[in-house]
DODRENBA-410533 format. One record per atom (N, C-alpha, C): residue in one letter; x, y, z; atom name. Coordinates in nm, 3 decimals. Layout:
N
  rest     east    north       up  atom
     A        X        Y        Z    CA
...
//
This chain:
189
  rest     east    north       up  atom
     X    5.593   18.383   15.595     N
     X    5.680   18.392   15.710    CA
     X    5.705   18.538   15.748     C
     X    5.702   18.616   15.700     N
     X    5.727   18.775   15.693    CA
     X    5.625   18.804   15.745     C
     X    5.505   18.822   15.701     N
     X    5.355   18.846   15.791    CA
     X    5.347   18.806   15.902     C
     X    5.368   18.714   15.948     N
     X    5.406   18.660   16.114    CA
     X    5.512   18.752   16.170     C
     X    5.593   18.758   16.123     N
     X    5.738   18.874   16.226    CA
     X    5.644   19.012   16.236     C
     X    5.590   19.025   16.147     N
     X    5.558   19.206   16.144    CA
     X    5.467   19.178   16.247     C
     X    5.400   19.069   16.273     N
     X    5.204   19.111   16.312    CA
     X    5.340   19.047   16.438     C
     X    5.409   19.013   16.501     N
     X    5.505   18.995   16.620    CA
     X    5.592   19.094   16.649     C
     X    5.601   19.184   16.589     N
     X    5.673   19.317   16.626    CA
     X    5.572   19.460   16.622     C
     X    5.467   19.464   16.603     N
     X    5.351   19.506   16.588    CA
     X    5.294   19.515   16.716     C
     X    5.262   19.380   16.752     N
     X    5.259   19.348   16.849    CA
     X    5.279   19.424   16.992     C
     X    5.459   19.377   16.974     N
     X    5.556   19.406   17.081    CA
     X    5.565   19.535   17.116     C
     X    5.511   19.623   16.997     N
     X    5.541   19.779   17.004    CA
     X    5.404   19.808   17.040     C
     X    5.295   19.749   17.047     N
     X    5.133   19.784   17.133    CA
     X    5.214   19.755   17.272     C
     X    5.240   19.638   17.280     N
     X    5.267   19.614   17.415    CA
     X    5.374   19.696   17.486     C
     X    5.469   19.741   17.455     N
     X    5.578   19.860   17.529    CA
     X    5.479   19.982   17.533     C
     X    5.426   20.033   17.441     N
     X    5.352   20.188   17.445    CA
     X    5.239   20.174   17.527     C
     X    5.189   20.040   17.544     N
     X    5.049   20.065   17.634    CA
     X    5.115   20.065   17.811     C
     X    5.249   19.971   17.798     N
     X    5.293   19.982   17.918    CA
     X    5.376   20.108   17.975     C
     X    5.355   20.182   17.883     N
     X    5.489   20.298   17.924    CA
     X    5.398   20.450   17.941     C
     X    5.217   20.409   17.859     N
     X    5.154   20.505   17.879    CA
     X    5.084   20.470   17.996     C
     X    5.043   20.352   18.062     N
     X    5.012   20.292   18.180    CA
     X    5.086   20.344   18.265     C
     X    5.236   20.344   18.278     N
     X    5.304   20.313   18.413    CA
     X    5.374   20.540   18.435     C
     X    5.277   20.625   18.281     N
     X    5.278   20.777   18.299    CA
     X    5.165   20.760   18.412     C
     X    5.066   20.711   18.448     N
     X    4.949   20.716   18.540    CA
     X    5.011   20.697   18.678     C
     X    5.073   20.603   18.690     N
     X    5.102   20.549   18.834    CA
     X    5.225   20.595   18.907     C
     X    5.340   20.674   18.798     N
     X    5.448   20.743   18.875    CA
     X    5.405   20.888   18.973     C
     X    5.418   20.905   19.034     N
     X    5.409   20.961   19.186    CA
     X    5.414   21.127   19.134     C
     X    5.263   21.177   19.107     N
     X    5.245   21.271   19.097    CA
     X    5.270   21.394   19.186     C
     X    5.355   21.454   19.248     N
     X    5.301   21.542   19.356    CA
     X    5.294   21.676   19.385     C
     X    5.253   21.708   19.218     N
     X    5.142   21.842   19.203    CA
     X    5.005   21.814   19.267     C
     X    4.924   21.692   19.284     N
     X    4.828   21.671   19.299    CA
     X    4.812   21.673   19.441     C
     X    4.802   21.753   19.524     N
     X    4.739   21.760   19.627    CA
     X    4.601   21.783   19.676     C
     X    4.536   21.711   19.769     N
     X    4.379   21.746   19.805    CA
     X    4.415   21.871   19.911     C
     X    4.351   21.984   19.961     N
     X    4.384   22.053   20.046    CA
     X    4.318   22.008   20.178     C
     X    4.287   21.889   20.173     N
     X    4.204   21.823   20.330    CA
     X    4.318   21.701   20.381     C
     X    4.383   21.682   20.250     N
     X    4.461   21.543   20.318    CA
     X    4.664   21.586   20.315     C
     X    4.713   21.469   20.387     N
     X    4.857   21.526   20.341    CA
     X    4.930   21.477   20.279     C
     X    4.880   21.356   20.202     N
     X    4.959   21.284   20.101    CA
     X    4.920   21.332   19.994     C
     X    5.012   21.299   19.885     N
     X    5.024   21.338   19.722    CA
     X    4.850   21.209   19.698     C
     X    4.762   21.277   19.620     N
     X    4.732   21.171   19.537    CA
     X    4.776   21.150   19.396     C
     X    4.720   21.026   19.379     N
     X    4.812   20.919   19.222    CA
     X    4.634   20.849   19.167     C
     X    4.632   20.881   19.059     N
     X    4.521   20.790   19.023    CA
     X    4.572   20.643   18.991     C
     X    4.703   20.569   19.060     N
     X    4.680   20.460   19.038    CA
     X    4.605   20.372   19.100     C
     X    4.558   20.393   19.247     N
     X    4.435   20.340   19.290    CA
     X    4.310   20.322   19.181     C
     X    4.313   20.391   19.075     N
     X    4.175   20.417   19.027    CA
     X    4.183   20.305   18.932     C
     X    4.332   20.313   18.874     N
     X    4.359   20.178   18.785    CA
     X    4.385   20.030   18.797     C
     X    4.481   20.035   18.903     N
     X    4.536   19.909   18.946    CA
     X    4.484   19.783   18.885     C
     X    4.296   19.777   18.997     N
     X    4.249   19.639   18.955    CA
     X    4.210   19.636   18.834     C
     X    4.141   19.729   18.749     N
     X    4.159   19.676   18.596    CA
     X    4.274   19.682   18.521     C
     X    4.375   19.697   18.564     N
     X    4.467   19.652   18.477    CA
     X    4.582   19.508   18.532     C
     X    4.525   19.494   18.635     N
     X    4.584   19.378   18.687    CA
     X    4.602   19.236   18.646     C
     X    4.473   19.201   18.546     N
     X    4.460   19.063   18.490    CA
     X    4.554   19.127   18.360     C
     X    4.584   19.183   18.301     N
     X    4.688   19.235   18.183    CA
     X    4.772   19.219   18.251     C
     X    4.868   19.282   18.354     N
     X    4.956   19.252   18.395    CA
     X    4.994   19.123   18.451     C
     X    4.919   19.066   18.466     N
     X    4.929   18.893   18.517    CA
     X    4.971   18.811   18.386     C
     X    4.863   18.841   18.298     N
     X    4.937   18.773   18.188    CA
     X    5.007   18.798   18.068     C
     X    5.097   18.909   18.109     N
     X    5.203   18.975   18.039    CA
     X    5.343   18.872   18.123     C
     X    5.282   18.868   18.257     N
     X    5.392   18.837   18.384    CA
     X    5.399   18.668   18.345     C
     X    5.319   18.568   18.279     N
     X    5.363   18.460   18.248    CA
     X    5.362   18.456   18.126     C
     X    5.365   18.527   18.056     N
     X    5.364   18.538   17.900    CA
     X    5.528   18.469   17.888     C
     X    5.523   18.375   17.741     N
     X    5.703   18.317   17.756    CA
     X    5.784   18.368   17.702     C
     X    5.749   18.498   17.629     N
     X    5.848   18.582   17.584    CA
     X    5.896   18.683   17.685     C
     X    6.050   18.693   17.711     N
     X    6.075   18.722   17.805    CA
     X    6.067   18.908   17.793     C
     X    6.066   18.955   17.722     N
     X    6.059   19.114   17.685    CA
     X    5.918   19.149   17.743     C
     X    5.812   19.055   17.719     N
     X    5.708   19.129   17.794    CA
     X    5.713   19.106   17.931     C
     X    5.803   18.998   17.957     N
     X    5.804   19.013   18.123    CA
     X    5.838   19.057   18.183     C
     X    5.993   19.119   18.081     N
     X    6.041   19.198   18.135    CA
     X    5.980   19.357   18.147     C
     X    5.882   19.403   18.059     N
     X    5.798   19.493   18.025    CA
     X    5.700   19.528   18.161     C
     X    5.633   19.432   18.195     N
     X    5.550   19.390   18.269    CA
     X    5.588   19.442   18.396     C
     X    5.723   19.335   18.469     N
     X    5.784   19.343   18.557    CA
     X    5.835   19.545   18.621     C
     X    5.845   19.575   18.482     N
     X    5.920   19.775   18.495    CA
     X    5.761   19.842   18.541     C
     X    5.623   19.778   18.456     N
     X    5.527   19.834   18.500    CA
     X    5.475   19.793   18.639     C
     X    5.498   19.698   18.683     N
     X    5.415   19.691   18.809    CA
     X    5.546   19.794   18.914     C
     X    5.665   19.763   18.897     N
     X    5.741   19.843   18.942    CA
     X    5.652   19.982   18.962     C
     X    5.629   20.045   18.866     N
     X    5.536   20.167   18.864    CA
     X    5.447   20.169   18.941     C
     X    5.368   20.095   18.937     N
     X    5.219   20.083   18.987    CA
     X    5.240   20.076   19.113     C
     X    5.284   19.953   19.173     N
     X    5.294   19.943   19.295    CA
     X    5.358   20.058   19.423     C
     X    5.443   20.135   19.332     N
     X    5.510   20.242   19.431    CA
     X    5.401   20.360   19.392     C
     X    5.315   20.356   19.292     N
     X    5.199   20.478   19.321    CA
     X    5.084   20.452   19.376     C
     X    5.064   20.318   19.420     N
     X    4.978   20.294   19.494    CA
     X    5.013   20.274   19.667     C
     X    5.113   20.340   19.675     N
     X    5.159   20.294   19.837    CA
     X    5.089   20.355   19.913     C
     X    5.049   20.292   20.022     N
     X    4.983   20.346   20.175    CA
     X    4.829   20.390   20.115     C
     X    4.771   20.315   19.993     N
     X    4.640   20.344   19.992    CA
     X    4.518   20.238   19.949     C
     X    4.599   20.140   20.030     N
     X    4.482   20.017   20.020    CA
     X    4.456   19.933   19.952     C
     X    4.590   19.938   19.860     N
     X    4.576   19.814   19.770    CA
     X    4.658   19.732   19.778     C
     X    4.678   19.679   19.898     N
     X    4.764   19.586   19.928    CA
     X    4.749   19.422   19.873     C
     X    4.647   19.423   19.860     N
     X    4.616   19.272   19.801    CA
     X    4.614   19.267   19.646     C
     X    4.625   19.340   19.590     N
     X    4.630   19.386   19.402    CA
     X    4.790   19.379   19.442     C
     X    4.845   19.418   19.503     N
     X    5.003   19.424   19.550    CA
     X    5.052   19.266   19.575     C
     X    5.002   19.220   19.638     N
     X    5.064   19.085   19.658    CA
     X    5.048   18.955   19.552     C
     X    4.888   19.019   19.479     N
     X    4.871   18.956   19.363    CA
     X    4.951   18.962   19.240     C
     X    4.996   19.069   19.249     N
     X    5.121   19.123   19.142    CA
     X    5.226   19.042   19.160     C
     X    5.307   19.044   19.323     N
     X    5.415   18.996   19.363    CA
     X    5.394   18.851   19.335     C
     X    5.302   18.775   19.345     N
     X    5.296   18.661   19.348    CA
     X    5.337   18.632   19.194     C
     X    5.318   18.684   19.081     N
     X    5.312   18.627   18.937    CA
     X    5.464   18.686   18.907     C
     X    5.523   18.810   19.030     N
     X    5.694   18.857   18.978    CA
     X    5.754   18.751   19.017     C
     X    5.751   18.702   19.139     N
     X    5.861   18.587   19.215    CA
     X    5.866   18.496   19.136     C
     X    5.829   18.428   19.059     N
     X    5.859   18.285   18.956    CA
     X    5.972   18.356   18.861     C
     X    5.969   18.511   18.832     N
     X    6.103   18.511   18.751    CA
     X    6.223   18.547   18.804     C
     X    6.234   18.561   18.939     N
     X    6.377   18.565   18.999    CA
     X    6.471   18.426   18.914     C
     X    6.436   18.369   18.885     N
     X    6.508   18.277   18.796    CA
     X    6.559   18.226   18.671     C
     X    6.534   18.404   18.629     N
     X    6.563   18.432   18.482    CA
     X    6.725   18.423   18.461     C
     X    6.758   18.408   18.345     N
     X    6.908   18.400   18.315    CA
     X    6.970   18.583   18.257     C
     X    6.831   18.615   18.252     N
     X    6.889   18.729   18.150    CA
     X    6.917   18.842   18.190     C
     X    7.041   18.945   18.244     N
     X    7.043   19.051   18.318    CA
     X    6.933   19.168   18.329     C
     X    6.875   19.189   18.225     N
     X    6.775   19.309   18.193    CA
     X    6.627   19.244   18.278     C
     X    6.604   19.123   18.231     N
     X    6.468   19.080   18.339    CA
     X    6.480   19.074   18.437     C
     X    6.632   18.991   18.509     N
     X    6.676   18.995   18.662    CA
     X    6.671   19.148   18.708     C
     X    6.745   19.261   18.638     N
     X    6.680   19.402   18.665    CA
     X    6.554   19.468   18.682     C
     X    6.471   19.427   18.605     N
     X    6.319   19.452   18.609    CA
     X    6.217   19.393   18.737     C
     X    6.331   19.264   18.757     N
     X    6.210   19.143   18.842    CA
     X    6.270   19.182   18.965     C
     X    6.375   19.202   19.006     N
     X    6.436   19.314   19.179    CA
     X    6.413   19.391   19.146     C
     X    6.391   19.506   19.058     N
     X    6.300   19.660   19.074    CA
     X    6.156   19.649   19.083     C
     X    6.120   19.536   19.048     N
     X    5.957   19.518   19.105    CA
     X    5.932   19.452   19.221     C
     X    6.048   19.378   19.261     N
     X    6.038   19.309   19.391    CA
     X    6.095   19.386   19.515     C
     X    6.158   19.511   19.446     N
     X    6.208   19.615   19.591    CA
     X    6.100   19.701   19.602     C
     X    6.009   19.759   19.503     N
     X    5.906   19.838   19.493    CA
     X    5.796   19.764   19.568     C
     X    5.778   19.649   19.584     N
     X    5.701   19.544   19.672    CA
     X    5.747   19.604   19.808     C
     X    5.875   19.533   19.835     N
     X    5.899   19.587   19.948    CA
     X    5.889   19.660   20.051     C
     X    5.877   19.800   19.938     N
     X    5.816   19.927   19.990    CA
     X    5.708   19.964   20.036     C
     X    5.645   19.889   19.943     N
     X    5.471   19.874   19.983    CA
     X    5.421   19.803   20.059     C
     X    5.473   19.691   20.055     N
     X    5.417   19.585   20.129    CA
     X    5.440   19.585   20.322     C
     X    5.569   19.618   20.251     N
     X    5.679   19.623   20.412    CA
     X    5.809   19.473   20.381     C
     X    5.891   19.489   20.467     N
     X    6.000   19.344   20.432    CA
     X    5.931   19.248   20.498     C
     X    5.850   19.298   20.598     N
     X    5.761   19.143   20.716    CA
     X    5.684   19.032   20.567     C
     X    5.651   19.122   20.508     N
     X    5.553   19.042   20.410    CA
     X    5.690   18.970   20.306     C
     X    5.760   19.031   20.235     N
     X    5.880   18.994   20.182    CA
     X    5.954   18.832   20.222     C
     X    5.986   18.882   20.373     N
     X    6.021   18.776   20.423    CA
     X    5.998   18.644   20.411     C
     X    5.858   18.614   20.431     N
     X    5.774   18.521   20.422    CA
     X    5.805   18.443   20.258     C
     X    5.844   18.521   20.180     N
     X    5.861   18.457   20.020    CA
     X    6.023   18.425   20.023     C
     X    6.125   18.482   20.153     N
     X    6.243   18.462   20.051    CA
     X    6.303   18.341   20.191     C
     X    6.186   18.305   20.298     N
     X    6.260   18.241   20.407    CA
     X    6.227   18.077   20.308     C
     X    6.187   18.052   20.192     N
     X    6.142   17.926   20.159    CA
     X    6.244   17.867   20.121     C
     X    6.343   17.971   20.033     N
     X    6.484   17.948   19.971    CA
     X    6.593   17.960   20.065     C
     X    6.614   18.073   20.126     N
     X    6.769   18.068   20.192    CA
     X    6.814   17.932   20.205     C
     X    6.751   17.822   20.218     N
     X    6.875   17.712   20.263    CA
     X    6.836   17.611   20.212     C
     X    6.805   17.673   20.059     N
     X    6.793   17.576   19.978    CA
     X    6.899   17.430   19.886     C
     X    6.889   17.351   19.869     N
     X    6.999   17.253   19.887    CA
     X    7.046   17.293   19.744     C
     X    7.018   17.361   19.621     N
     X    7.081   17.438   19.509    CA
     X    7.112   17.492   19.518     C
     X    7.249   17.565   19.472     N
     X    7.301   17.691   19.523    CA
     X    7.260   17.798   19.410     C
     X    7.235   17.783   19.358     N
     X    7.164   17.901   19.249    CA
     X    7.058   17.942   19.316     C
     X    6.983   17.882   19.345     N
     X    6.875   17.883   19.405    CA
     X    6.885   18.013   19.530     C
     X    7.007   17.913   19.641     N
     X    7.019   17.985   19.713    CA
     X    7.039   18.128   19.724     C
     X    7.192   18.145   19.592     N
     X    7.219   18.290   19.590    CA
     X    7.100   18.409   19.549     C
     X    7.030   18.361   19.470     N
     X    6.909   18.477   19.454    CA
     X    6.831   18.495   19.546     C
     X    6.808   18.400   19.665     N
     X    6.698   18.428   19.714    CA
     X    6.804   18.555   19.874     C
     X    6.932   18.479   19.883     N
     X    7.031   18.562   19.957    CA
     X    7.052   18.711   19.885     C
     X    7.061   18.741   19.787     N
     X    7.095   18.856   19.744    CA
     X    6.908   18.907   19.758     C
     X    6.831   18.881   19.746     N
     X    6.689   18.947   19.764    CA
     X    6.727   18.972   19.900     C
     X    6.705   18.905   20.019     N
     X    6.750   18.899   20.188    CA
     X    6.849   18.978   20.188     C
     X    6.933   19.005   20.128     N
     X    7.040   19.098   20.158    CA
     X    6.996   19.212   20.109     C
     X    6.890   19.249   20.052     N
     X    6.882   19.389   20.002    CA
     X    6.773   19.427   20.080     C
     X    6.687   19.347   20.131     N
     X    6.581   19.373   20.227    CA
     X    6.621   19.353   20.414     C
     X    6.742   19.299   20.422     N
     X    6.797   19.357   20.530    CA
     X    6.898   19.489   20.542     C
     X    6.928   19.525   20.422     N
     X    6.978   19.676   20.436    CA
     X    6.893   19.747   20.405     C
     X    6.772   19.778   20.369     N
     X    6.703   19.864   20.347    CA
     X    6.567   19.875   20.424     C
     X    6.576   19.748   20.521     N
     X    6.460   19.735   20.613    CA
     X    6.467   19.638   20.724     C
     X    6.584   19.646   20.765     N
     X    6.557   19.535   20.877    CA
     X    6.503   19.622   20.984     C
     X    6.490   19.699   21.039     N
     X    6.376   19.746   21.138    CA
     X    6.244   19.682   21.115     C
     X    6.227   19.713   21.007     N
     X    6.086   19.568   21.001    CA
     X    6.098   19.474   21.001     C
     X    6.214   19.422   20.976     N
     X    6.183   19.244   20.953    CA
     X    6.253   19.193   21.141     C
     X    6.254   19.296   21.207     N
     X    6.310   19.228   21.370    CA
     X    6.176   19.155   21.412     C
     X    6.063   19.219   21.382     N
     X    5.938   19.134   21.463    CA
     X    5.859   19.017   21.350     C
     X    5.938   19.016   21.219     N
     X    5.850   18.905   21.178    CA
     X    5.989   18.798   21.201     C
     X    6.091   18.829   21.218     N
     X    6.168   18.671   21.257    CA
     X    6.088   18.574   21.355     C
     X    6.106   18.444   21.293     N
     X    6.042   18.349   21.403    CA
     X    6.142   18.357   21.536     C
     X    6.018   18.290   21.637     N
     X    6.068   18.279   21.768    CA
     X    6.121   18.137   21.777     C
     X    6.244   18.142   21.820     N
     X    6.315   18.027   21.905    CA
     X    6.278   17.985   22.007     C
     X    6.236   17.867   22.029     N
     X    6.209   17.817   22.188    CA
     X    6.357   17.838   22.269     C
     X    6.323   17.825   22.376     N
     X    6.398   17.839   22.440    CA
     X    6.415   17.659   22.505     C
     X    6.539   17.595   22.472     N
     X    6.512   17.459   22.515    CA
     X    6.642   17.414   22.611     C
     X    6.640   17.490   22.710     N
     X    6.776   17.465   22.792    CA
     X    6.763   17.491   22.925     C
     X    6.842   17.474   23.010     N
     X    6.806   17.536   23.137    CA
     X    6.913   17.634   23.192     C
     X    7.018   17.659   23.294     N
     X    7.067   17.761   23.330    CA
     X    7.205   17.786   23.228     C
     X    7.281   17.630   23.185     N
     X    7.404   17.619   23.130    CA
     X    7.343   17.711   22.972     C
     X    7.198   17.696   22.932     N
     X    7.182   17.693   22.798    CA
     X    7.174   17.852   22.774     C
     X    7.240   17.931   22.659     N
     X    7.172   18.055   22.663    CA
     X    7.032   18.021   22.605     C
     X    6.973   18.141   22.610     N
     X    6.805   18.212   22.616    CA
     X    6.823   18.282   22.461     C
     X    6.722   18.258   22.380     N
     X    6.724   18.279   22.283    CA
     X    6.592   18.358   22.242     C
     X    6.522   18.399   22.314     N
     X    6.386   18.490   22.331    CA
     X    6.427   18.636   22.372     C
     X    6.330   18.679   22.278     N
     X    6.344   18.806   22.247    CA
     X    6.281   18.886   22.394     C
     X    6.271   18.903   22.492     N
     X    6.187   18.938   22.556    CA
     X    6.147   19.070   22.567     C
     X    6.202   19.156   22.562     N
     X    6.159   19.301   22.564    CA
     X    6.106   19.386   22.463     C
     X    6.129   19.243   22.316     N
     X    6.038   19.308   22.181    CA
     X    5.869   19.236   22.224     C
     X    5.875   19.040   22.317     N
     X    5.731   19.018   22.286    CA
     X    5.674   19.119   22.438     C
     X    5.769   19.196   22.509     N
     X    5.704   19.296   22.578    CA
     X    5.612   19.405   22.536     C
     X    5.670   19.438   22.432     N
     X    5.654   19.513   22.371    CA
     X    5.530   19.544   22.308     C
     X    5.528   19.393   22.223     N
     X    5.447   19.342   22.160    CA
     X    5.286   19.335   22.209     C
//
């Protein structure tokens, strides 16, 4: 029984050091400048997709320390890969964080909104949206409040983006009815 705990804490300590020397790569270098371009480069582009199937299944792994592990590294990754094309390694990520917004445990709920605001960033809130409009009015209220406190942090920190991914209202009335169309944004548009 002792040989099992060690080769499980053994383990756990590969898994924190590989994630903490991983997520030294992807924090936002910006000594590194090219003298042709004007953004910082990050070699996390260089990493991302091979380390992505690790991070996937760290992200359903059932011990919650690596998820929570997991969850702090893509945090990393994803904000050093912003604005350079890896948007779909990005959503693939997000897709395996969102199942733990429903953790009980404060430290993972911390990890799983610092990887889901770092999404944000990257992604934009238009894309966001789309994951948290499934819940708001959901008939659980647990349910509900997490997916409201996500919506509430992505309408203070980005509703300028999320004005053009709200759905459109028909307009189903005639002079008595107000008008519920946006018109000078699908002008815009």
């Amino acid at each position: 029984m002792g040989g099992g705990l060690f080769k499980h804490i053994f383990r756990f300590i590969d898994l924190i050091s590989f994630f903490l020397f991983l997520s030294f790569f992807f924090l936002p270098k910006y000594h590194l400048f090219h003298p042709l371009e004007s953004t910082p480069q990050t070699p996390g582009k260089d990493y991302i997709y091979a380390i992505t199937p690790l991070l996937t299944n760290a992200l359903i792994d059932r011990d919650t320390v690596h998820r929570q592990t997991a969850c702090a590294t893509v945090k990393h990754i994803v904000l050093g890969v912003q604005g350079q094309g890896c948007e779909d390694a990005c959503i693939h990520l997000l897709n395996h964080v969102w199942p733990n917004i429903f953790e009980l445990s404060p430290h993972v709920i911390k990890a799983v909104l610092g990887a889901i605001e770092a999404c944000r960033v990257t992604l934009g809130s238009h894309v966001l949206l789309q994951y948290i409009l499934q819940g708001l009015f959901h008939p659980a209220r647990r349910v509900r409040t997490i997916y409201w406190k996500i919506y509430n942090n992505c309408y203070v920190y980005g509703c300028d983006q999320l004005i053009p991914a709200y759905p459109t209202i028909p307009d189903d009335g005639g002079p008595e009815q107000p008008s519920y169309r946006r018109t000078h944004l699908d002008l815009f548009l």
